[in-house]
Structure formats: structure tokens, C-alpha cells
C-alpha positions as CSV (number, residue, x, y, z in Angstrom):
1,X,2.6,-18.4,-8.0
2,X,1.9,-14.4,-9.2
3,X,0.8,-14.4,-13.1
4,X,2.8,-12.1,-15.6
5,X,0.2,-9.3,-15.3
6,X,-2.9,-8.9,-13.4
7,X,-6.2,-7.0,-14.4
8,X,-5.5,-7.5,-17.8
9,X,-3.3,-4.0,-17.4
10,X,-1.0,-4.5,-14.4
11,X,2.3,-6.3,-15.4
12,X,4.5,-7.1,-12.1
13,X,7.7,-5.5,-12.1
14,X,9.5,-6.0,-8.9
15,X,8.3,-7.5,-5.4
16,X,8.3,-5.4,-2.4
17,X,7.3,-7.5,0.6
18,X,5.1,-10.4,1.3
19,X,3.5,-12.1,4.4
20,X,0.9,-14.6,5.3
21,X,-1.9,-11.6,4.2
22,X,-0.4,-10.5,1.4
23,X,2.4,-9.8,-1.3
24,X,3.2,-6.7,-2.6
25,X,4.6,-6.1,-5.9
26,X,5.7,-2.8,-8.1
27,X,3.4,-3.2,-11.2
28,X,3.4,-1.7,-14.5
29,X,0.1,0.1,-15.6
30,X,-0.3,-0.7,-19.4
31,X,-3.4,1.7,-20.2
32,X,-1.5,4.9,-18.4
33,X,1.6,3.8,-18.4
34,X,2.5,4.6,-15.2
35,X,3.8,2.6,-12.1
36,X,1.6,1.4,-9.7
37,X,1.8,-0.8,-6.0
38,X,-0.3,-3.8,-6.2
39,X,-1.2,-5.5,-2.8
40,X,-2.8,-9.1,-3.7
41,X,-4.4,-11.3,-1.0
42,X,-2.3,-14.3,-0.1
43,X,-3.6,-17.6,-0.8
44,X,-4.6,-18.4,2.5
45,X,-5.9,-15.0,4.0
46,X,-9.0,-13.6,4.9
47,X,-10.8,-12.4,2.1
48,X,-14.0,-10.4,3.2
49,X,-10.9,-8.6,6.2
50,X,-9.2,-7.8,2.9
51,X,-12.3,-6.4,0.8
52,X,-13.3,-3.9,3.7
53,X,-9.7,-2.6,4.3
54,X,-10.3,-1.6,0.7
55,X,-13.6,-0.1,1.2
56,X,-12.0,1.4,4.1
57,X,-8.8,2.9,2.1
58,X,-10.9,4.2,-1.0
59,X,-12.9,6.0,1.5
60,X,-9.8,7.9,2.4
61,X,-8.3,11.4,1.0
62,X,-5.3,12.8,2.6
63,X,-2.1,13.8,1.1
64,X,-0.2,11.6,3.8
65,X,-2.1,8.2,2.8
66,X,-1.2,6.7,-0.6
67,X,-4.4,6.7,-3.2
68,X,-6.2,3.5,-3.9
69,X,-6.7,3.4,-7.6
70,X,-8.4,0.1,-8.2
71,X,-10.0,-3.0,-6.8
72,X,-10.4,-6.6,-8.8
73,X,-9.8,-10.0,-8.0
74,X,-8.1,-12.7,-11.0
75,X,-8.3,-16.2,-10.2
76,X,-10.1,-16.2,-7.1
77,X,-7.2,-13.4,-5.8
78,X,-8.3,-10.3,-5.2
79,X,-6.0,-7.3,-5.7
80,X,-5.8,-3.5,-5.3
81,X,-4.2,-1.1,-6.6
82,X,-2.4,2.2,-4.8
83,X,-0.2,4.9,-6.3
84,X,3.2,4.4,-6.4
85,X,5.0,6.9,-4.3
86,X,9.1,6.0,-4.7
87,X,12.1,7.2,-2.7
88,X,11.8,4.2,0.0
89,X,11.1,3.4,2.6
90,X,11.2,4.8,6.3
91,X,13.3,2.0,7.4
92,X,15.3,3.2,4.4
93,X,16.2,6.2,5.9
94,X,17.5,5.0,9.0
95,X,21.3,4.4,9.5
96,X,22.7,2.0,11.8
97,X,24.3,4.0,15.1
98,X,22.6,7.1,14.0
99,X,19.5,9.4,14.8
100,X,17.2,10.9,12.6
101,X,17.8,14.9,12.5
102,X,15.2,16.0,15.2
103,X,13.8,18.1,12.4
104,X,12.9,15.1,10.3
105,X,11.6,12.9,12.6
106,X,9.5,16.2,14.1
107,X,8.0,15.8,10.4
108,X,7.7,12.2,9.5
109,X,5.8,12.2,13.1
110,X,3.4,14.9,12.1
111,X,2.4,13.7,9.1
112,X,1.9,10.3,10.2
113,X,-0.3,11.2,13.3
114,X,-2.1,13.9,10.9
115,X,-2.8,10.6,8.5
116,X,-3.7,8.9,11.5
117,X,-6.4,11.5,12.9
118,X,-7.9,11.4,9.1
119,X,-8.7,7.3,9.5
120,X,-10.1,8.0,12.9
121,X,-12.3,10.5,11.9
122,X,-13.8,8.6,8.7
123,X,-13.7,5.5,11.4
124,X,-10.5,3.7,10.4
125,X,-7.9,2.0,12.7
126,X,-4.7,0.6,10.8
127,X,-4.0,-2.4,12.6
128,X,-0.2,-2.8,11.6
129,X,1.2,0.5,13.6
């Protein structure tokens, strides 16, 4: 069961996803009032895996890789906390029957291999690609 709010600033406004790791939730940022993505650790996932992917993640800067803004755990659940970046998804854009324009998918490919070649270099491999 997810609590109201989390952090004592984070109120959960709509869920996003959710797996055996972890669920993922739109959040409301009381303090800046601002949305934010919270991604908190499922109940029966790996904890210290989940702490270093966000040592790993706040140790990344690059325009194509979404900002970690916090790190807590309530509960005995720890949380983090990314910036909110709306319009969808990629899946979202995708239309059954048809293509992406070759010039979009020329672009969503170069900035996800550019975002790719920054976690490399600082000595991070995203497991879920």
C-alpha cells in the first residue's frame, strides 16, 4: 500500500507503472510546488541494487537523462525523486500500422545513444535497454 504523501513533501498524484522493482508514481512537490516522478522500491526488491542506481543517476548531467532531485526512504521504502518531464511516452508516440517519420526517429535515436555514451563514460550501464 503507497501512503498519501511521501518525504513529508511528495503527495502521489497518479501511478505511472510498477513491477516487481518498483512503482512509479506522478507526485506533487508541496515545498516548490511543482510535479515531480517518484520511483519507490518495491516491497520485495533489492535494496542496496536500488541505492547505487541512485548514486549512479545523481552522478549524471545530460540534457537527455531526466534530473534526480532527491533520495529518502519512509517506512523502510526507499524513494527517489526525478523531474517530471510530460508529453509521454515513446511508446506514446507510436501508431499502430505506422512508422515514425525517418526524421524523428533519426532524433529520438541520437539523443538516446548520446545519453547513453554520457553513462558509459561516468561508468554507467542501464540495464533495462
Amino acid at each position: 500500500m503507497v501512503p498519501d504523501t511521501i518525504g513529508g513533501r511528495y503527495r502521489f498524484v497518479e501511478r505511472l507503472s510498477g513491477g516487481g522493482m518498483a512503482e512509479v508514481w506522478v507526485a506533487q512537490d508541496s515545498q516548490l510546488d511543482r510535479l515531480v516522478v517518484i520511483k519507490l522500491l518495491g516491497p520485495g526488491a533489492d535494496r542496496a541494487r536500488f541505492e547505487r542506481e541512485a548514486h549512479a543517476v545523481a552522478a549524471l548531467t545530460h540534457t537527455n537523462i531526466c534530473l534526480l532531485y532527491d533520495y529518502g526512504a519512509e517506512e523502510g521504502r526507499p524513494y527517489m525523486v526525478f523531474e517530471h518531464l510530460p508529453g509521454g511516452t515513446l511508446e506514446d508516440r507510436f501508431i499502430a500500422g505506422r512508422p515514425l517519420a525517418d526524421a524523428d526517429s533519426a532524433r529520438i535515436a541520437a539523443e538516446v545513444a548520446a545519453a547513453l555514451a554520457h553513462a558509459h563514460v561516468q561508468g554507467v550501464v542501464h540495464r533495462d535497454l
